[in-house]
C-alpha positions as CSV (number, residue, x, y, z in Angstrom):
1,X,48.9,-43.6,67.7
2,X,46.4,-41.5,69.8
3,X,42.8,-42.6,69.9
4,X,40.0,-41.6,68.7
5,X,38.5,-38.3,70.7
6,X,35.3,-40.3,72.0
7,X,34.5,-36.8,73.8
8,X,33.7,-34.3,70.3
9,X,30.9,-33.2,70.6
10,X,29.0,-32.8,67.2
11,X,27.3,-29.9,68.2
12,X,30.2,-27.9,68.1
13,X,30.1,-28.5,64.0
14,X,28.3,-25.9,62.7
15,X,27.2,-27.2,59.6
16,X,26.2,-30.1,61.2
17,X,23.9,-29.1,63.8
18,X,20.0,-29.9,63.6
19,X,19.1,-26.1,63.2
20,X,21.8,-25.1,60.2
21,X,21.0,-28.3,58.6
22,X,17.4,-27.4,58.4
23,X,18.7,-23.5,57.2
24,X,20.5,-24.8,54.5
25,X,17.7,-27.3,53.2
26,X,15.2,-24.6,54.0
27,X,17.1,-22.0,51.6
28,X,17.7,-24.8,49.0
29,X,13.6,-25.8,49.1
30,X,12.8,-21.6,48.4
31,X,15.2,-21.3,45.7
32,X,14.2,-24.1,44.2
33,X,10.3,-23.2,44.6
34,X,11.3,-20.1,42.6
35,X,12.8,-21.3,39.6
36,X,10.5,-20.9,36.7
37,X,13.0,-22.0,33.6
38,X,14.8,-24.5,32.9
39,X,18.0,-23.0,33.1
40,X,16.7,-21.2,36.3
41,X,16.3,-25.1,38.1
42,X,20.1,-25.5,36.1
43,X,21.2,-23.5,38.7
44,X,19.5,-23.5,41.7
45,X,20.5,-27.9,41.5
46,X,24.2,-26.7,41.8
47,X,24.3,-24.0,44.2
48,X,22.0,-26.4,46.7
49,X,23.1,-30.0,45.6
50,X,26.3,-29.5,43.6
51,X,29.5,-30.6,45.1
52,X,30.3,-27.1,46.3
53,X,26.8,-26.7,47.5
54,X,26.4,-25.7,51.5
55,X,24.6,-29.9,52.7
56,X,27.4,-31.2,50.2
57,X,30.4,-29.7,52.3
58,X,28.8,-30.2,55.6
59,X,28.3,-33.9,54.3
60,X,31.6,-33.7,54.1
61,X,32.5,-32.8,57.9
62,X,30.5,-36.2,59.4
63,X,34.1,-37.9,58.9
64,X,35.6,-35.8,61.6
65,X,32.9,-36.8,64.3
66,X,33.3,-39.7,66.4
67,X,31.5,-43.0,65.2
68,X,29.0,-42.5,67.6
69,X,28.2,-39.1,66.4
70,X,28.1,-39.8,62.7
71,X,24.6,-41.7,62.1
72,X,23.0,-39.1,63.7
73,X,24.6,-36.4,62.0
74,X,24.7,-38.7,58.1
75,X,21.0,-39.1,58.6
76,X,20.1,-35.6,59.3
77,X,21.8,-34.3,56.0
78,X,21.0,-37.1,54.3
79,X,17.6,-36.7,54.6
80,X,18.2,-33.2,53.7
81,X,20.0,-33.7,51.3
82,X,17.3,-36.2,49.9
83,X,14.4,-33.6,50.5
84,X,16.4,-30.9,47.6
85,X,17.2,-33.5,45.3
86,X,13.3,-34.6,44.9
87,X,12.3,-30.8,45.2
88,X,14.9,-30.1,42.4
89,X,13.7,-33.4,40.0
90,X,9.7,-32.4,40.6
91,X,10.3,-28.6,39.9
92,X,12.2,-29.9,36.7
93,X,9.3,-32.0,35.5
94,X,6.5,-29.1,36.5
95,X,9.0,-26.2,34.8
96,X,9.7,-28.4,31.2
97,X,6.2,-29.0,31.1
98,X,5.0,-25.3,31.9
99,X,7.6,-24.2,29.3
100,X,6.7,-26.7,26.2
101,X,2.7,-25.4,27.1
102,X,4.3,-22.1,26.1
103,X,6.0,-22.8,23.5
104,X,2.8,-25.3,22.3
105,X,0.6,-21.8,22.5
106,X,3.5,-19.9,20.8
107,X,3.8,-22.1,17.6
108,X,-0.2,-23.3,17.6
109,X,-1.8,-23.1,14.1
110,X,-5.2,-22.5,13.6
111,X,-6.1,-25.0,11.2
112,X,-9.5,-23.3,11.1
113,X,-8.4,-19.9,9.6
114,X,-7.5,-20.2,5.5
115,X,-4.8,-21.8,4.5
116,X,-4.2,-19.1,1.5
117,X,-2.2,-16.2,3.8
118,X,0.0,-14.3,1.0
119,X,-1.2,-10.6,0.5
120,X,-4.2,-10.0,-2.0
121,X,-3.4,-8.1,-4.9
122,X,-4.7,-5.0,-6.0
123,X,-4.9,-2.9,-9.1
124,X,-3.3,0.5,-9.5
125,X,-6.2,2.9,-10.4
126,X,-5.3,4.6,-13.0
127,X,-5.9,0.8,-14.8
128,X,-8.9,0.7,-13.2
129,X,-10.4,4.2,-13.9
130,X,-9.1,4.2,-17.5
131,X,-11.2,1.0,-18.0
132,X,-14.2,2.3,-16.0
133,X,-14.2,5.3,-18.4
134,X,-14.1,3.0,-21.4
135,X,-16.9,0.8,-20.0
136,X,-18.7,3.8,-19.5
137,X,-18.4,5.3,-23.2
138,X,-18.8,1.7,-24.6
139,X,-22.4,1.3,-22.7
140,X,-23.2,4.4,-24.9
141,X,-22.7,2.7,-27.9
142,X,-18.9,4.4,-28.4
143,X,-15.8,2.4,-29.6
144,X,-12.7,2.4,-27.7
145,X,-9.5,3.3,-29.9
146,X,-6.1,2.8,-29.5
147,X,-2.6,4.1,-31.5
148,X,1.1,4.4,-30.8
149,X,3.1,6.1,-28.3
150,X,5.4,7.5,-30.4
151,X,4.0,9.2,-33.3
152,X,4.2,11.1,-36.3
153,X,4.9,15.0,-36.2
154,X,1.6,15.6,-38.7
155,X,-0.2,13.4,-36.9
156,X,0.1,15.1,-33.7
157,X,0.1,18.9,-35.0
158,X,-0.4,19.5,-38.2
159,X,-3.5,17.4,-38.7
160,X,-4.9,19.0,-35.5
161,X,-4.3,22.3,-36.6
162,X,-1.3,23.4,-35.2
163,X,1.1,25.0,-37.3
164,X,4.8,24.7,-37.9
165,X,5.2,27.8,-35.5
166,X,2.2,27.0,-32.6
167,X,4.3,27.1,-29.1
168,X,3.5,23.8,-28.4
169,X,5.6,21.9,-30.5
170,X,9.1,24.0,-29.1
171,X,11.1,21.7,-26.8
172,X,9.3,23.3,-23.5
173,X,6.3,21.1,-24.2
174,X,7.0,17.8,-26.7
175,X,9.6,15.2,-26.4
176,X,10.9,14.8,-29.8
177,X,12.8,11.4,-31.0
178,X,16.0,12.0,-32.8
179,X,17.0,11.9,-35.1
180,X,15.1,15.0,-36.3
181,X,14.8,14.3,-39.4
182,X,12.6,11.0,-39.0
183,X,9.8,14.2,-37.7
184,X,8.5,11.8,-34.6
185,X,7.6,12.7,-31.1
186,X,5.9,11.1,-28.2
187,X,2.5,12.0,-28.5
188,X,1.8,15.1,-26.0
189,X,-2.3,14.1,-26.3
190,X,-4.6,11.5,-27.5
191,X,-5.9,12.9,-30.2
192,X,-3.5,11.2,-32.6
193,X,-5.9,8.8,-32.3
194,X,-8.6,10.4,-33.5
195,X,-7.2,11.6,-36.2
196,X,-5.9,7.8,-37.6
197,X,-9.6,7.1,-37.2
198,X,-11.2,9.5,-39.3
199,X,-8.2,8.6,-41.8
200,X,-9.4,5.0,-42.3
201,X,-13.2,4.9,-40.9
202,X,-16.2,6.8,-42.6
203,X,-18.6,8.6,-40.3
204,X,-20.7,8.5,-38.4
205,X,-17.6,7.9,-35.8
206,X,-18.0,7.9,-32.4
207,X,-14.5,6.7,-30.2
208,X,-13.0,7.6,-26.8
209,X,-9.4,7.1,-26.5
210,X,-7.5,6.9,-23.3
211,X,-3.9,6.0,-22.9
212,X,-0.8,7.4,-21.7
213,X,0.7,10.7,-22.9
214,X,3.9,13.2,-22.6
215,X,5.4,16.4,-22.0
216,X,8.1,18.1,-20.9
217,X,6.7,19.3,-17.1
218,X,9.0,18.9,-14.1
219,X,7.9,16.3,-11.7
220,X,6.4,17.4,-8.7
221,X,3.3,17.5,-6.7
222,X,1.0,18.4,-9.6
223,X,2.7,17.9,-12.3
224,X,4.4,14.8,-14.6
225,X,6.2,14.3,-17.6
226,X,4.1,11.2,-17.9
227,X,0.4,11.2,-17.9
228,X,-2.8,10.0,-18.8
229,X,-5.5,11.0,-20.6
230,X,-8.9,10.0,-22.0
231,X,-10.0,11.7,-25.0
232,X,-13.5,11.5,-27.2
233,X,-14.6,12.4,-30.5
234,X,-18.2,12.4,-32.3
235,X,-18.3,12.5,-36.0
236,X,-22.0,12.2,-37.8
237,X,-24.1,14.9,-39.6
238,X,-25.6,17.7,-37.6
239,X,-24.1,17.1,-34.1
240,X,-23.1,20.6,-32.0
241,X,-22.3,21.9,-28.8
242,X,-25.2,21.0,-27.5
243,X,-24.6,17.4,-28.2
244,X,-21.3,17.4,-26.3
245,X,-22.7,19.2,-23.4
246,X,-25.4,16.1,-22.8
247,X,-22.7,13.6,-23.4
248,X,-20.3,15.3,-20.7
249,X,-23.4,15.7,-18.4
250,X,-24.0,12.1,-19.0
251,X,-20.3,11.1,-18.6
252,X,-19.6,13.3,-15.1
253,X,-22.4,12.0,-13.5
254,X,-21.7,7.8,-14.9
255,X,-18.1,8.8,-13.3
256,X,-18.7,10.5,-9.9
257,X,-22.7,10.1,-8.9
258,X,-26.5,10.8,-9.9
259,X,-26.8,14.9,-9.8
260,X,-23.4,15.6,-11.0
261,X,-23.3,18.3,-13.9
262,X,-21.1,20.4,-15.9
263,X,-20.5,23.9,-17.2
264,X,-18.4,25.5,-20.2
265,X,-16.3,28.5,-20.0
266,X,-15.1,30.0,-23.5
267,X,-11.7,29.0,-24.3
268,X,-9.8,28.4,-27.2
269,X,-7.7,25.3,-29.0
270,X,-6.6,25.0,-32.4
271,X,-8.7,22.2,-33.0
272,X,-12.1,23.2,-31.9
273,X,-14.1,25.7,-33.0
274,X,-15.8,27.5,-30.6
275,X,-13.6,26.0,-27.7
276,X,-14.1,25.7,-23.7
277,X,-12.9,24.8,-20.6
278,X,-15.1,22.0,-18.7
279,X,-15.8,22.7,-15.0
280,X,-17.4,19.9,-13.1
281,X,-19.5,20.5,-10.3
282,X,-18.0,19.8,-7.0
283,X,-18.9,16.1,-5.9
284,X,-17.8,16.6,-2.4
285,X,-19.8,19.8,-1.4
286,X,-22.2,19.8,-4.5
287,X,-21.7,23.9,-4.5
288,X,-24.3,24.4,-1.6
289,X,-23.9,27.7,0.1
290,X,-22.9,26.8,3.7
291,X,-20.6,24.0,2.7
292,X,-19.0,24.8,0.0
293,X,-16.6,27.4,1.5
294,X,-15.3,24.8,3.7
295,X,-14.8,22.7,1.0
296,X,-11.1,21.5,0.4
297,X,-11.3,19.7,-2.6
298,X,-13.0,22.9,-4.8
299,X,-11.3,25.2,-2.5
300,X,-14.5,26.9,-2.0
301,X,-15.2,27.6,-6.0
302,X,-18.1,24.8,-6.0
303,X,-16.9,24.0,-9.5
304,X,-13.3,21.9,-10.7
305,X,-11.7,22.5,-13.9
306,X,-11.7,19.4,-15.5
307,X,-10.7,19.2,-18.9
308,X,-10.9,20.9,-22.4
309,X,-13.5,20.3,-25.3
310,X,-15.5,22.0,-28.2
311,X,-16.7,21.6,-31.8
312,X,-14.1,20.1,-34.0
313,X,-12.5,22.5,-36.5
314,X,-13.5,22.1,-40.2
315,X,-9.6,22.3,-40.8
316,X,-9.1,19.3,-39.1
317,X,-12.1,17.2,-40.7
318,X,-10.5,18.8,-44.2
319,X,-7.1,17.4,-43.4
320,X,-8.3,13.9,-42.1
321,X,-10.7,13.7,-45.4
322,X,-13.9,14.2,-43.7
323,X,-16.4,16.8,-45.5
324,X,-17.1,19.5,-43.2
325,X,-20.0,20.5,-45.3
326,X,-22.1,17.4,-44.3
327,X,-20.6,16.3,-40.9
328,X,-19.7,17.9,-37.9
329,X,-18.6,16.7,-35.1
330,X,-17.4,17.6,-31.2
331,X,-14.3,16.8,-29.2
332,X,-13.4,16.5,-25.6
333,X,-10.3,15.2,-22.8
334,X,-9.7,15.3,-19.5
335,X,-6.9,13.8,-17.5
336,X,-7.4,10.9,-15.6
337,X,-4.4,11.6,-13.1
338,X,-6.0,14.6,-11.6
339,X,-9.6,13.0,-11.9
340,X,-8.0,10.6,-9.0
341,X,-6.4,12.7,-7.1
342,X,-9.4,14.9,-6.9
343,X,-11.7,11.9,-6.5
344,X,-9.9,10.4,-3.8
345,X,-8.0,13.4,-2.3
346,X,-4.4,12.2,-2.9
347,X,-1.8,15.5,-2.2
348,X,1.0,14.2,-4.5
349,X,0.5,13.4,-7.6
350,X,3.8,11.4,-7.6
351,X,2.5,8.9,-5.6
352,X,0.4,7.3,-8.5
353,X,3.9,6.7,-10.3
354,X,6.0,5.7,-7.4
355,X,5.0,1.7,-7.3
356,X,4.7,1.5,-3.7
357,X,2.0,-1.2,-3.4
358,X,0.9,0.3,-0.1
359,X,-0.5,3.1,-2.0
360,X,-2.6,0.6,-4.2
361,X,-3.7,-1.5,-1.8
362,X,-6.6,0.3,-0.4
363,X,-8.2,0.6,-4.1
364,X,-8.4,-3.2,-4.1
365,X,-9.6,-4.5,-7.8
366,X,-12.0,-2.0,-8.3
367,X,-12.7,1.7,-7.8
């Protein structure tokens, strides 16, 4: 058996000379400075003090060198190798705690903000509008009436005035419930309503009646099968037009502001007598020259149409048992769809029906 070569000389070892030792610790120290996760430190402690790792296979290489060669070269990678090991454990400490501070900040409640954090309701307003308009005809010393969606063919024509041949009771403009023969429809107005009052009250009457009504339109922008409506009706001795004008004066500006007023354009219905159309004035531009030909929400008229009224026909007190000889009385409606969508600009009308609770959000509980 030879002997051992006392004559190597270590230095001919490159991974274990004094210089590449120092490389190799020197790259294992930078990439272990930049690890900034914990998975990031994962692998920067087994590419620089894994088995495969550049000290660990030069570690492996002092067994070649003579003995008198080996504690020189065992202490220079050990301490090397020492050096990235208590790089790698401090960088592991400072990196978990840098990333639980993160996720502490991520997941921190404030405990000062409320506790309560589900979505506050809100109110569609056609609710709240049609119970505005009742509190406004109630602090007038009106009653507020009620009556059936579905209801009886006299009451909603004939009573009213409109005859067995009047265009509005053909299938273009009434829902009618079958069988035909039971002579019911889904009221196309309020003033069923009225009518069951003056059946079963004496006068003097005075009642506003909103609810929901139907006819056959198409749905669209403008238009619904389903709508809603508020109508009122004044029964008592002597009462005329100009009675109805101060209440609708009184009524616009309760609704949309001090200053608003009204006009009437002759106009006819079956169950009024004289008959007109109710323009409001324009509560966005007021009709002032200079602004209101800008205006988008008249269009530049200064006046909206806003609804139909008149004096109530002695027909119809005769058919509902009222004496037309002593009382009179006057009538009115407007729709409370379009008096949103004019009041708050809304372009489709569909989107009051939708039930997309972004849409009613904004109103709140209260218009």
């Amino acid at each position: 058996m030879s002997a051992p070569n006392s004559d190597y000389d270590p230095v001919e070892v490159t991974p274990l000379r004094a210089d590449e030792v120092e490389r190799m610790r020197d790259e294992a120290l930078a990439a272990i400075a930049a690890a900034d996760t914990v998975e990031a430190v994962k692998q920067a402690r087994l590419h620089h003090a894994g088995d495969r790792s550049p000290l660990a296979l030069a570690n492996r290489e002092i067994g070649a060198l003579p003995p008198q060669a080996r504690k020189e070269a065992g202490q220079r990678v050990g301490q090397a190798r020492g050096a990235v090991s208590q790089a790698i454990a401090a960088r592991s400490v400072a990196v978990e705690a840098a990333e639980e501070e993160r996720m502490l900040a991520a997941e921190r409640v404030d405990v000062t903000l409320p506790w309560d954090v589900e979505p506050v309701g809100s109110r569609h307003p056609l609710t709240t509008i049609s119970e505005h308009v009742s509190d406004i005809f109630v602090a007038m010393g009106w009653a507020v009436a009620e009556g059936p969606e579905v209801e009886a063919e006299w009451l909603n024509f004939d009573a009213l005035n409109l005859g067995p041949d009047h265009p509005a009771r053909t299938m273009q403009d009434t829902f009618w419930v079958k069988p035909a023969s039971a002579a019911m429809v889904l009221r196309t107005h309020t003033s069923p309503v009225q009518v069951r009052t003056m059946l079963t009250r004496e006068p003097p009457i005075y009642i506003a009646c909103p609810g929901r009504v139907f006819r056959t339109d198409e749905l669209d922008a403008t238009h619904s099968p389903v709508f809603h409506q508020v109508e009122g009706l004044a029964i008592d001795e002597g009462l005329s037009m100009a009675h109805l004008k101060g209440t609708l004066d009184h009524f616009a500006e309760a609704l949309f502001g001090e200053g608003t007023t009204t006009r009437f354009r002759p106009s006819y219905f079956p169950f009024t007598e004289p008959s007109a159309e109710v323009d409001l004035l324009c509560h966005v531009c007021g009709n002032v020259p200079g602004v209101v030909e800008t205006c988008r929400t008249c269009r530049g008229e200064g006046w909206i149409e806003w609804g139909g009224c008149g004096v109530v026909n002695p027909r119809v007190l005769v058919a509902c048992g009222v004496d037309p000889e002593r009382y009179s009385g006057f009538a009115f409606g407007m729709g409370l769809d379009r008096t949103i969508t004019g009041r708050y600009e809304i372009v489709d009308l569909r989107d009051l029906f939708d039930g997309d609770i972004r849409f009613t959000q904004p109103f709140g509980v209260g218009l």
